[in-house]
PyMOL CGO cylinders between C-alpha atoms (Angstrom):
from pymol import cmd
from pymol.cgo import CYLINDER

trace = [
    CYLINDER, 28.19, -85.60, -79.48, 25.28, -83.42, -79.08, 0.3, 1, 1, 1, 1, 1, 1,
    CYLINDER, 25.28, -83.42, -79.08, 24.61, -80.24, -79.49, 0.3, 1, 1, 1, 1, 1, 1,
    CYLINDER, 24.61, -80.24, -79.49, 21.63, -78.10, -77.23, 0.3, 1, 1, 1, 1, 1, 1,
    CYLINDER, 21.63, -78.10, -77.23, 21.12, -74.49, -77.41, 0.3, 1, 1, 1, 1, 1, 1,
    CYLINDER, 21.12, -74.49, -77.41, 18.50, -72.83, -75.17, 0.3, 1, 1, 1, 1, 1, 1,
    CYLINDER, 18.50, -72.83, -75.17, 17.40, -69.64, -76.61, 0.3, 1, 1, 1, 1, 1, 1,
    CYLINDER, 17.40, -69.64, -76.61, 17.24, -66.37, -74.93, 0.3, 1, 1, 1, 1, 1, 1,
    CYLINDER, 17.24, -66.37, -74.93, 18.13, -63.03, -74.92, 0.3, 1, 1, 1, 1, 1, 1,
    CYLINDER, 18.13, -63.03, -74.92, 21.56, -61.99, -72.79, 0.3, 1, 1, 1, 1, 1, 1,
    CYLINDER, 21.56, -61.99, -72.79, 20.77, -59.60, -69.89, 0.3, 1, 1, 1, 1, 1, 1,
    CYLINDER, 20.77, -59.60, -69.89, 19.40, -59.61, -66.35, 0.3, 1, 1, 1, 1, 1, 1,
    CYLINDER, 19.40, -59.61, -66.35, 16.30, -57.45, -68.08, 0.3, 1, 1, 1, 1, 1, 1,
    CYLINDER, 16.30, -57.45, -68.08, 15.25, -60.29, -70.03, 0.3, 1, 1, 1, 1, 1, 1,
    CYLINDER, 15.25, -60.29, -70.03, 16.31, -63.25, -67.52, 0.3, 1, 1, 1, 1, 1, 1,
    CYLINDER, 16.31, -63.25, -67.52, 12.54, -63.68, -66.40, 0.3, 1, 1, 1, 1, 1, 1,
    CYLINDER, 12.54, -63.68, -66.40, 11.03, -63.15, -69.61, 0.3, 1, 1, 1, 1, 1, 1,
    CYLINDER, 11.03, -63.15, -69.61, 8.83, -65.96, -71.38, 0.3, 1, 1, 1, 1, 1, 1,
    CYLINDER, 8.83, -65.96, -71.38, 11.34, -65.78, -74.67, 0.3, 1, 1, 1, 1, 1, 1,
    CYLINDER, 11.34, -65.78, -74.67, 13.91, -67.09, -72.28, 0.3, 1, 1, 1, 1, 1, 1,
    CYLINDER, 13.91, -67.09, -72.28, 12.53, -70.03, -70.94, 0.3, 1, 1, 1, 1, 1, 1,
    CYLINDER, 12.53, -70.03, -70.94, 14.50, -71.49, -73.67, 0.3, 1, 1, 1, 1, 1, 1,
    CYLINDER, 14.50, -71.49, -73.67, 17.70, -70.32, -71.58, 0.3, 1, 1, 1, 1, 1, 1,
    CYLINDER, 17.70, -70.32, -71.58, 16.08, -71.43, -68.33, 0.3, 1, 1, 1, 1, 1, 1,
    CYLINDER, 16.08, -71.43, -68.33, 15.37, -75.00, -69.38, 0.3, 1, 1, 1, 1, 1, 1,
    CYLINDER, 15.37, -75.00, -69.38, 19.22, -75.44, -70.75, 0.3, 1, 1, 1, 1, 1, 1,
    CYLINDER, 19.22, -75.44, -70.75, 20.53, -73.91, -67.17, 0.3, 1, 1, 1, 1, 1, 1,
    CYLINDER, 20.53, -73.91, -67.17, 17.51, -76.79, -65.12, 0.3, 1, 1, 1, 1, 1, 1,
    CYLINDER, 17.51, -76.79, -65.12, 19.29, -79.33, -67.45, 0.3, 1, 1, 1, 1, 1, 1,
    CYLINDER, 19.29, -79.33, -67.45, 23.19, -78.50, -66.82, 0.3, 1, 1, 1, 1, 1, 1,
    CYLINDER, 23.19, -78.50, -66.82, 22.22, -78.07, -62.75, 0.3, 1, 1, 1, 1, 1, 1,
    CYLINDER, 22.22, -78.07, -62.75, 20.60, -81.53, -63.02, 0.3, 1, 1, 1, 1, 1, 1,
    CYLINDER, 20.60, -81.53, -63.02, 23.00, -83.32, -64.95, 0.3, 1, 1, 1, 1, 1, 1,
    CYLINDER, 23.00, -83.32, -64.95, 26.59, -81.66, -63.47, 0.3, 1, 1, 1, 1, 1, 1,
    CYLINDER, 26.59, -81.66, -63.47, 28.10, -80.14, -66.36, 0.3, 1, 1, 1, 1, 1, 1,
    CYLINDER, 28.10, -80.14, -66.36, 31.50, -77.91, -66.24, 0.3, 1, 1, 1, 1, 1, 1,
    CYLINDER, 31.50, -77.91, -66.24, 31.26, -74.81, -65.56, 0.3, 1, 1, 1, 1, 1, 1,
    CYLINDER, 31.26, -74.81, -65.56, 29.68, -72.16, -67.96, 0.3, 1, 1, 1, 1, 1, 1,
    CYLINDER, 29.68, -72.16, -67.96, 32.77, -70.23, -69.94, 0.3, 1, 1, 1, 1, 1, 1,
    CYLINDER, 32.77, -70.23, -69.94, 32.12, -67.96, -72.97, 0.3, 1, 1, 1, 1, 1, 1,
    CYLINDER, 32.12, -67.96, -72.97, 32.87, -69.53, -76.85, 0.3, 1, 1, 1, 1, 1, 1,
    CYLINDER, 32.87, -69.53, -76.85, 31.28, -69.12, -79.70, 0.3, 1, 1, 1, 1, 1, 1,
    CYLINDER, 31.28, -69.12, -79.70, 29.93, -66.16, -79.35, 0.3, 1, 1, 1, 1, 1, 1,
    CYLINDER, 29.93, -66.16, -79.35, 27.52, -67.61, -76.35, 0.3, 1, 1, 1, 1, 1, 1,
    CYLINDER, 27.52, -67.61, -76.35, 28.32, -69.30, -73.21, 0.3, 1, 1, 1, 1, 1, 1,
    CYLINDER, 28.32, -69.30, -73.21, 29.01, -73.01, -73.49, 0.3, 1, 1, 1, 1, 1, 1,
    CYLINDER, 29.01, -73.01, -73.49, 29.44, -75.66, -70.96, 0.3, 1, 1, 1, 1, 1, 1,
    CYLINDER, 29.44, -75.66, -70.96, 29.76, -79.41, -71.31, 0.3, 1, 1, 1, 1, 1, 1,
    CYLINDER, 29.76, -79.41, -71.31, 28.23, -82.68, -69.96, 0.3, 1, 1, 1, 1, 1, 1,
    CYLINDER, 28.23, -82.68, -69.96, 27.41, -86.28, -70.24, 0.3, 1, 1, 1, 1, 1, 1,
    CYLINDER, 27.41, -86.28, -70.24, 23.84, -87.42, -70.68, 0.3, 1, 1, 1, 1, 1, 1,
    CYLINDER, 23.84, -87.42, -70.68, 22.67, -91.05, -70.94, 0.3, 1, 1, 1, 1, 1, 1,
    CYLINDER, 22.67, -91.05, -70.94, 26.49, -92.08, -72.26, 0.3, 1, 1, 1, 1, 1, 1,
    CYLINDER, 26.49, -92.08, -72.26, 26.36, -89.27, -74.80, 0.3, 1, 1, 1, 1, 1, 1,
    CYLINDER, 26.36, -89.27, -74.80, 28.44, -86.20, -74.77, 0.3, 1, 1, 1, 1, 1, 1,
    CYLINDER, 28.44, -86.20, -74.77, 26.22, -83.23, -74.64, 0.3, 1, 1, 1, 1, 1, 1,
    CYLINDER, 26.22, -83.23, -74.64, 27.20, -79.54, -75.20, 0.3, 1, 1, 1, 1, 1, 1,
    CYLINDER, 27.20, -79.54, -75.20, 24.82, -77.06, -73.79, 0.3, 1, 1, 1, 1, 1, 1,
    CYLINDER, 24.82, -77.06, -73.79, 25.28, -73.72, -75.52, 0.3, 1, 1, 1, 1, 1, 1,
    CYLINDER, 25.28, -73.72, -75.52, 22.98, -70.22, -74.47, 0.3, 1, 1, 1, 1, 1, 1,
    CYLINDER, 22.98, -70.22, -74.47, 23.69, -68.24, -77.33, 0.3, 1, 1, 1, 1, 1, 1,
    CYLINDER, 23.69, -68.24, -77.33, 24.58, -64.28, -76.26, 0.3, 1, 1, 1, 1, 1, 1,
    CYLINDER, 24.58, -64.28, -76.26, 23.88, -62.77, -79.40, 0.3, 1, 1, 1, 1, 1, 1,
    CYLINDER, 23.88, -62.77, -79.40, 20.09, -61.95, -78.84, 0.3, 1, 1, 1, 1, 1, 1,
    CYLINDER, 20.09, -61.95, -78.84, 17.38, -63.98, -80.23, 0.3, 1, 1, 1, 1, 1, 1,
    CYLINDER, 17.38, -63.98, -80.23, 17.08, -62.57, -83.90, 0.3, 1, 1, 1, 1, 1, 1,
    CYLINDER, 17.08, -62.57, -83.90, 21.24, -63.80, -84.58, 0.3, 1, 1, 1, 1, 1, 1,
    CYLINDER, 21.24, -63.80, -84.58, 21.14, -67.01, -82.40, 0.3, 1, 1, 1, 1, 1, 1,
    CYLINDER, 21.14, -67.01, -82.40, 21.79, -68.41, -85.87, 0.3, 1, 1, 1, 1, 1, 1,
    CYLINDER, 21.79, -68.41, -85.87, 25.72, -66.78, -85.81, 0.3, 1, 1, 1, 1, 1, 1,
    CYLINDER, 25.72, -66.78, -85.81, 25.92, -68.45, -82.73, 0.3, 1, 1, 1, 1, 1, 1,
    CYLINDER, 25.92, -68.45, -82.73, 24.57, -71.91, -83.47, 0.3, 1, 1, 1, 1, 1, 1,
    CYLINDER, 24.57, -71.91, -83.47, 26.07, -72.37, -86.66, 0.3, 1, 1, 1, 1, 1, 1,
    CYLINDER, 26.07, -72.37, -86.66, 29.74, -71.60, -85.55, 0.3, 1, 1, 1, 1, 1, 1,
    CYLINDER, 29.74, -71.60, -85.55, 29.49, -73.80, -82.66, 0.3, 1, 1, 1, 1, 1, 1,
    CYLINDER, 29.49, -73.80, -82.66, 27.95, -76.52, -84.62, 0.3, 1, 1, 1, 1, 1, 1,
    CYLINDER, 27.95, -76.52, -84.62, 30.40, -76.12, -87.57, 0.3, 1, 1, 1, 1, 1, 1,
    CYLINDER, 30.40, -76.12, -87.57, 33.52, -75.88, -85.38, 0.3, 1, 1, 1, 1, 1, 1,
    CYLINDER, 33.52, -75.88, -85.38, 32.17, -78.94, -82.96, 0.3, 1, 1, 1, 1, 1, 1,
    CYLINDER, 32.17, -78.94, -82.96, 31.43, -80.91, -86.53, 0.3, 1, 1, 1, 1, 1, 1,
    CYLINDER, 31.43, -80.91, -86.53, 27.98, -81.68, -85.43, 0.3, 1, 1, 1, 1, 1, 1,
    CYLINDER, 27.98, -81.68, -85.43, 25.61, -82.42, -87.73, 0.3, 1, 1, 1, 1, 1, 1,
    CYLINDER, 25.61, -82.42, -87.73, 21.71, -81.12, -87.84, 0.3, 1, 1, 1, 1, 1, 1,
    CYLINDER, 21.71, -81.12, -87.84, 20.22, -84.50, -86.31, 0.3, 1, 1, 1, 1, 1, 1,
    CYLINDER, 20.22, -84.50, -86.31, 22.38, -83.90, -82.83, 0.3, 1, 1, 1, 1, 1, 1,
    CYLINDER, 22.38, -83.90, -82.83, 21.53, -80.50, -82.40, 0.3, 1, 1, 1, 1, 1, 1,
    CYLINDER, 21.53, -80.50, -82.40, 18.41, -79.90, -80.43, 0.3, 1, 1, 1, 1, 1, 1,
    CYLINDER, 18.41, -79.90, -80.43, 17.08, -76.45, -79.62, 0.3, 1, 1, 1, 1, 1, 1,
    CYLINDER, 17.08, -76.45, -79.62, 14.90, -75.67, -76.69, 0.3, 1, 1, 1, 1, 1, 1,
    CYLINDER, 14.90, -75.67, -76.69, 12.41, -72.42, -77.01, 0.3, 1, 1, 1, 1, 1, 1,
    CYLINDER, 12.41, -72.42, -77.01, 9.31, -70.68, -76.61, 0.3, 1, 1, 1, 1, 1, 1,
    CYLINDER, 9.31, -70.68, -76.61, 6.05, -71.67, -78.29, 0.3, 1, 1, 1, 1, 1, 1,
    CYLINDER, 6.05, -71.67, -78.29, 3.52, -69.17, -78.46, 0.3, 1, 1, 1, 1, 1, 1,
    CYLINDER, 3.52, -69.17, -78.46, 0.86, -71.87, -80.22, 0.3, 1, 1, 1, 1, 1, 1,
    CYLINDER, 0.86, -71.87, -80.22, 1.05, -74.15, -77.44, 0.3, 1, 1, 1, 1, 1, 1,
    CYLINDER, 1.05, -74.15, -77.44, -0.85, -74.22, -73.76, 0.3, 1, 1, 1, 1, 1, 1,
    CYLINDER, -0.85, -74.22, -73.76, 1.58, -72.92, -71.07, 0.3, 1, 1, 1, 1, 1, 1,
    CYLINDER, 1.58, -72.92, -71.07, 3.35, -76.45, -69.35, 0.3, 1, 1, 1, 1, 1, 1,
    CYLINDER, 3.35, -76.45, -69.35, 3.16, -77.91, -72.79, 0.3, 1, 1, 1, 1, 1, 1,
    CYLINDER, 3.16, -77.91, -72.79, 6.13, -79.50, -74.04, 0.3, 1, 1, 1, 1, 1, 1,
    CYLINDER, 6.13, -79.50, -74.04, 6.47, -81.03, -78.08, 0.3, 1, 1, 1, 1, 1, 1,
    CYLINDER, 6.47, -81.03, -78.08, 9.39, -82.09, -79.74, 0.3, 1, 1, 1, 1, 1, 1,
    CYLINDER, 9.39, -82.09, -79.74, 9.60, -82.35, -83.65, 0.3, 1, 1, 1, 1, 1, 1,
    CYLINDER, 9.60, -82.35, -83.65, 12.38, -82.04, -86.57, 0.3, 1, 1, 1, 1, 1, 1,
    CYLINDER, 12.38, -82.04, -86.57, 12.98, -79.79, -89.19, 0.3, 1, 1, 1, 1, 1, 1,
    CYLINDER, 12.98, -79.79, -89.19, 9.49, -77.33, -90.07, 0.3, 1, 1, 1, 1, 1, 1,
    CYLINDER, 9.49, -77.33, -90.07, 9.03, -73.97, -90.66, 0.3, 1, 1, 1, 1, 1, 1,
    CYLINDER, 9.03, -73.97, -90.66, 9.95, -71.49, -87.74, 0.3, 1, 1, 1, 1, 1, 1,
    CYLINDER, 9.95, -71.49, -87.74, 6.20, -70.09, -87.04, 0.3, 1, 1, 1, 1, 1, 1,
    CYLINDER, 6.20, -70.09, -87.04, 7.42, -66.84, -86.81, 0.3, 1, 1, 1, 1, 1, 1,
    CYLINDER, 7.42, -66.84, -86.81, 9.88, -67.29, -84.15, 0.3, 1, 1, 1, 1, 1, 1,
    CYLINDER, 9.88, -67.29, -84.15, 12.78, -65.00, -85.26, 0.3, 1, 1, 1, 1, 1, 1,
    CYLINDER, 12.78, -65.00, -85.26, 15.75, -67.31, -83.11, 0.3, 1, 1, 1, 1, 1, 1,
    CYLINDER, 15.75, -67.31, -83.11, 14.24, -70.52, -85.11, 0.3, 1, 1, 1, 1, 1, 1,
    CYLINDER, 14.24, -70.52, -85.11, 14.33, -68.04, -88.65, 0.3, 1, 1, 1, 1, 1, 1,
    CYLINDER, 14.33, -68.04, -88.65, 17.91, -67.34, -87.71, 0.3, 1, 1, 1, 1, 1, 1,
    CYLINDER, 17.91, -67.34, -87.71, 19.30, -70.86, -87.34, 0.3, 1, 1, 1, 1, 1, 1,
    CYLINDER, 19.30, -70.86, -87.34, 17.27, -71.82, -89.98, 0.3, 1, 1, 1, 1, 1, 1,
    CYLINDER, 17.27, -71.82, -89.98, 19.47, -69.47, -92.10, 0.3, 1, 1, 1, 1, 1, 1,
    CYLINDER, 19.47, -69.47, -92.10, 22.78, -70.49, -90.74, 0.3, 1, 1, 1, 1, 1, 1,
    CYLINDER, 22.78, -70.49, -90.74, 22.12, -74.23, -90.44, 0.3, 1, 1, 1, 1, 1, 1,
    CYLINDER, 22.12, -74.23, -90.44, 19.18, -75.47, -92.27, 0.3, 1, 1, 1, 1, 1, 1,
    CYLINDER, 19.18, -75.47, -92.27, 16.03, -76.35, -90.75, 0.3, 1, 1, 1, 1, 1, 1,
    CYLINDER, 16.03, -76.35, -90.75, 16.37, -80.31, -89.76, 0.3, 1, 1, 1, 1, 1, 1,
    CYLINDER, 16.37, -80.31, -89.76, 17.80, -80.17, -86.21, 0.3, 1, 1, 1, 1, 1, 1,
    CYLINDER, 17.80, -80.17, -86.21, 15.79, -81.30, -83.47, 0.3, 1, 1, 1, 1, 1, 1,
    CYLINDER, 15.79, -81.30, -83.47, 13.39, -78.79, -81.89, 0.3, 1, 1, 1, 1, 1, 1,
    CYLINDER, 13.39, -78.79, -81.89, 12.17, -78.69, -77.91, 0.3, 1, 1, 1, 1, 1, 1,
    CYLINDER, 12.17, -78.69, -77.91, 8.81, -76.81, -78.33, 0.3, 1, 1, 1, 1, 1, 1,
    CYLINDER, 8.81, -76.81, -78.33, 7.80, -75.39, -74.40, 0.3, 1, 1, 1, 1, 1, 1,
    CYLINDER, 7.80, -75.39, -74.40, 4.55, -74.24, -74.58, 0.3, 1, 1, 1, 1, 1, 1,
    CYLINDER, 4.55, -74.24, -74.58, 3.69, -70.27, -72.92, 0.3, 1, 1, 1, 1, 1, 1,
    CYLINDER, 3.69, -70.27, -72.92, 0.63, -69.74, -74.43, 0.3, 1, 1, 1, 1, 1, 1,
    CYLINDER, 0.63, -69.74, -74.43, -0.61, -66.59, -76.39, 0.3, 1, 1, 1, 1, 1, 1,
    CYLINDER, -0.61, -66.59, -76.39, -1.68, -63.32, -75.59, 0.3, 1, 1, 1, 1, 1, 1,
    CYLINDER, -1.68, -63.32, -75.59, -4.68, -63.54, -77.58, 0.3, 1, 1, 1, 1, 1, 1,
    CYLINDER, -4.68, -63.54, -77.58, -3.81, -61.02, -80.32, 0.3, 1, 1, 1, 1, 1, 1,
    CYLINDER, -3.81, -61.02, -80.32, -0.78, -60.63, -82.62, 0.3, 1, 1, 1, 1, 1, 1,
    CYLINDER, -0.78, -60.63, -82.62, -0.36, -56.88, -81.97, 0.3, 1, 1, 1, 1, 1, 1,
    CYLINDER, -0.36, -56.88, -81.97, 0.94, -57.89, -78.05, 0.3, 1, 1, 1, 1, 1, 1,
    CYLINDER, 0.94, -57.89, -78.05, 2.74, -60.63, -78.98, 0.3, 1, 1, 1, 1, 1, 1,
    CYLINDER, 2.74, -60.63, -78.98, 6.02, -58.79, -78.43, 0.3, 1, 1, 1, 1, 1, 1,
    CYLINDER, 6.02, -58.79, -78.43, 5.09, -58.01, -75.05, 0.3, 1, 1, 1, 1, 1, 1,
    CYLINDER, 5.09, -58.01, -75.05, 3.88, -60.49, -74.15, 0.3, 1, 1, 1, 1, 1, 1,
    CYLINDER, 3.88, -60.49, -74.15, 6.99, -62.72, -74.75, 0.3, 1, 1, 1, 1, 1, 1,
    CYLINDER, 6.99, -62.72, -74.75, 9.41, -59.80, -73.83, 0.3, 1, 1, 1, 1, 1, 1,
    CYLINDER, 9.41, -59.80, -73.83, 7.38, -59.87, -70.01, 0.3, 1, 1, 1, 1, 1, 1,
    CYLINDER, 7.38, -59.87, -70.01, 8.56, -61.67, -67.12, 0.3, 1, 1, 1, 1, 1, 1,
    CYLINDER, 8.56, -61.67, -67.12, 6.59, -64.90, -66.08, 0.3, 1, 1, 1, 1, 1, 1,
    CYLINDER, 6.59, -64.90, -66.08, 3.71, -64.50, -63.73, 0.3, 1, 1, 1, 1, 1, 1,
    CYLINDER, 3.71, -64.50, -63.73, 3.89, -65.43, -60.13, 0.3, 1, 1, 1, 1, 1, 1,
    CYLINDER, 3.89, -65.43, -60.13, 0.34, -67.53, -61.25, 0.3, 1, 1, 1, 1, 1, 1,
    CYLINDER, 0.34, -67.53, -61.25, 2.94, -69.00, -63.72, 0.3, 1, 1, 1, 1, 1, 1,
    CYLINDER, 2.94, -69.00, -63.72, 5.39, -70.41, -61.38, 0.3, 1, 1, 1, 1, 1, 1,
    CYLINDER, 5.39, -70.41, -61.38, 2.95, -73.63, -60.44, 0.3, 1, 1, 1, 1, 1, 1,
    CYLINDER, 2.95, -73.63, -60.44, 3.11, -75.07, -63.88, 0.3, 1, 1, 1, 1, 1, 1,
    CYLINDER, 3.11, -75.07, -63.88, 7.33, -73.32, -65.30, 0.3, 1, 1, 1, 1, 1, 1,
    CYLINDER, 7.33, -73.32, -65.30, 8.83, -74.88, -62.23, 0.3, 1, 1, 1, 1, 1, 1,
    CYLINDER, 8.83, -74.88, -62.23, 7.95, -78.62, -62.81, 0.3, 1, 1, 1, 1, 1, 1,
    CYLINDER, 7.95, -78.62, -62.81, 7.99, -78.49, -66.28, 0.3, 1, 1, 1, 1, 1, 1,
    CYLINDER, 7.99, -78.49, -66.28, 11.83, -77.34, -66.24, 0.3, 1, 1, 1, 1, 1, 1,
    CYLINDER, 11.83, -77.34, -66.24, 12.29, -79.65, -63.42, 0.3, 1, 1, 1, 1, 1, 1,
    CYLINDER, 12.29, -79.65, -63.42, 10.55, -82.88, -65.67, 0.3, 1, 1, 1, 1, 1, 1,
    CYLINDER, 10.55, -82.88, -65.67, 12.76, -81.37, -68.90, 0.3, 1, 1, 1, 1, 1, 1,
    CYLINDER, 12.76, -81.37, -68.90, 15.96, -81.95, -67.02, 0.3, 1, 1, 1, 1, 1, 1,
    CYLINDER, 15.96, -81.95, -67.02, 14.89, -84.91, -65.49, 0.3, 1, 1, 1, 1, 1, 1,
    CYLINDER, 14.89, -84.91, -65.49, 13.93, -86.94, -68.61, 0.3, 1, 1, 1, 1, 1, 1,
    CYLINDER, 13.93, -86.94, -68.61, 16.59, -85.48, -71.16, 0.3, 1, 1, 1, 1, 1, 1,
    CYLINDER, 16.59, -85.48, -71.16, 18.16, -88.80, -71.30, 0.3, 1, 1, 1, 1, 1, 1,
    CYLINDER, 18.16, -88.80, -71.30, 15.35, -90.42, -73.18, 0.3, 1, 1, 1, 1, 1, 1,
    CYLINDER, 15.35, -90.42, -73.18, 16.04, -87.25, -75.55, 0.3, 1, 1, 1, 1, 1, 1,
    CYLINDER, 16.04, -87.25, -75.55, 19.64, -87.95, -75.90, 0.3, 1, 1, 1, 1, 1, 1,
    CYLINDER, 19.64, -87.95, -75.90, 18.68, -91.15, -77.03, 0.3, 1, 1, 1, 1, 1, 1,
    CYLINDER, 18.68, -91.15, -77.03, 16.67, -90.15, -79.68, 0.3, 1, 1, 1, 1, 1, 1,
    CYLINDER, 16.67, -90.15, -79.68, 13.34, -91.65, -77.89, 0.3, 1, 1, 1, 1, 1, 1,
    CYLINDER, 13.34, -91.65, -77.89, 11.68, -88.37, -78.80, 0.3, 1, 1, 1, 1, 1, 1,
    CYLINDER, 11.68, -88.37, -78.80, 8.29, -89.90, -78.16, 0.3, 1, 1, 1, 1, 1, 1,
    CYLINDER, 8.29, -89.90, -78.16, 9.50, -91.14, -75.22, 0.3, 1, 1, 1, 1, 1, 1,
    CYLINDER, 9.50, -91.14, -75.22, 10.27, -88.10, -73.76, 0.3, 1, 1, 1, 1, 1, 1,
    CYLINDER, 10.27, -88.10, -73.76, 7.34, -85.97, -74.44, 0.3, 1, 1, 1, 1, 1, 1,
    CYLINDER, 7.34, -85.97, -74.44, 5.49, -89.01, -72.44, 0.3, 1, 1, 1, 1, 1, 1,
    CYLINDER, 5.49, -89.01, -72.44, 7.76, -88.88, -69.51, 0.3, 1, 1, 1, 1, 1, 1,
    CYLINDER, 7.76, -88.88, -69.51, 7.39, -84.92, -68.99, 0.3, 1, 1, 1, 1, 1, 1,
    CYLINDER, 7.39, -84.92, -68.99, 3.89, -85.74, -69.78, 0.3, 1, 1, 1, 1, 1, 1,
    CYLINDER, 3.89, -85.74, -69.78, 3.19, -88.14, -66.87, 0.3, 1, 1, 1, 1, 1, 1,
    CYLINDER, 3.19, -88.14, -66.87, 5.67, -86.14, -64.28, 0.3, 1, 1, 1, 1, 1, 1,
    CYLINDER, 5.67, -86.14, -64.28, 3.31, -83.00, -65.24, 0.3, 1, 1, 1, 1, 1, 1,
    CYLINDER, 3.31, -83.00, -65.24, 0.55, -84.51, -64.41, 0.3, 1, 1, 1, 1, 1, 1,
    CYLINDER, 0.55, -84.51, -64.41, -1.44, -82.24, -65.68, 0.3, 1, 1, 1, 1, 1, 1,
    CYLINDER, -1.44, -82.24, -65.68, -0.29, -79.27, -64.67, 0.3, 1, 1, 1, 1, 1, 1,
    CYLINDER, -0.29, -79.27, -64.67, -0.66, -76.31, -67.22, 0.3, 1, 1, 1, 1, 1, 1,
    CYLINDER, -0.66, -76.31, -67.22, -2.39, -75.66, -70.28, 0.3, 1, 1, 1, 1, 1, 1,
    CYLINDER, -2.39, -75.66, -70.28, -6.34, -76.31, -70.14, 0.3, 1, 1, 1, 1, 1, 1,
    CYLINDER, -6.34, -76.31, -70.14, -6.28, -80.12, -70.75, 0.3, 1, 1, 1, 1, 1, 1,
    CYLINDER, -6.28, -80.12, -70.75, -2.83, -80.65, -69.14, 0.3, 1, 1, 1, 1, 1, 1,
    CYLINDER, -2.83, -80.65, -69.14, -0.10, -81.35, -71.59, 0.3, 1, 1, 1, 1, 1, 1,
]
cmd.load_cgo(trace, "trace")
């Protein structure tokens, strides 16, 4: 069984907002892949699916980004799933928007929903790094991630949900490398400067 957990703040003000795409890229991959119906456990809403043979729990966490760690850790402790089947999909500010990385364990770069789980869980569970860029300057990094997507955004968000969902089996099957190759290719070079 796996654990994923798209992080987000709750709240139609911050649906839009670049610190969700975490939340957007869990709700492309349970559309895609048919899970159940979303119902509310764990402090977070929580659905379930099968992906690639593997039982997959998605799992938005509704207690605002700086405590997704409450969240994570009683779903993971209650599901008994350890740290190498939980994956969590988020915003990175330190990669080109459309970019996509995936790496285990590491610190949490700042990223207060990563310093939370860290806290609760540990730190080596699977991480789905989505690239939005930076703003340039640390002072308007809150803005920045707490603002909605541009419309100028849309050509590069859209298909790189779209290839996330798509290619999450090689994911669930631990081809990490694999899967960063596959969103790669069906980017095709859409999004940061030099593509992804």
């Amino acid at each position: 069984m796996m654990l994923v957990v798209g992080l987000g703040n709750p709240g139609a003000d911050y649906a839009q907002t670049r610190h969700n795409i975490g939340f957007m890229a869990v709700d492309a991959l349970v559309r895609r892949h048919s899970f159940s119906p979303w119902k509310v456990k764990f402090q977070g809403e929580v659905c379930e699916g099968t992906i690639a043979g593997e039982k997959v729990v998605a799992l938005k966490p509704q207690t605002f980004m700086n405590l997704s760690g409450q969240s994570v850790g009683m779903a993971a402790r209650y599901l008994k799933i350890t740290l190498g089947h939980v994956v969590v999909i988020h915003d990175e500010l330190d990669l080109e928007p459309g970019r996509v990385r995936v790496k285990t364990g590491g610190g949490s770069g700042g990223h207060n929903g990563l310093k939370s789980i860290d806290a609760h869980l540990g730190k080596d569970y699977r991480r789905v790094r989505l690239g939005i860029g930076h703003p340039g300057d640390k002072n308007l990094v809150t803005s920045y991630v707490l603002h909605a997507f541009a419309k100028a955004d849309q050509v590069w968000l859209d298909p790189l949900l779209d290839a996330v969902a798509i290619n999450f089996p090689a994911l669930a099957t631990g081809d990490d490398a694999g899967f960063m190759n596959k969103v790669s290719l069906a980017m095709g070079g859409v999004g940061g400067k030099d593509g992804i």
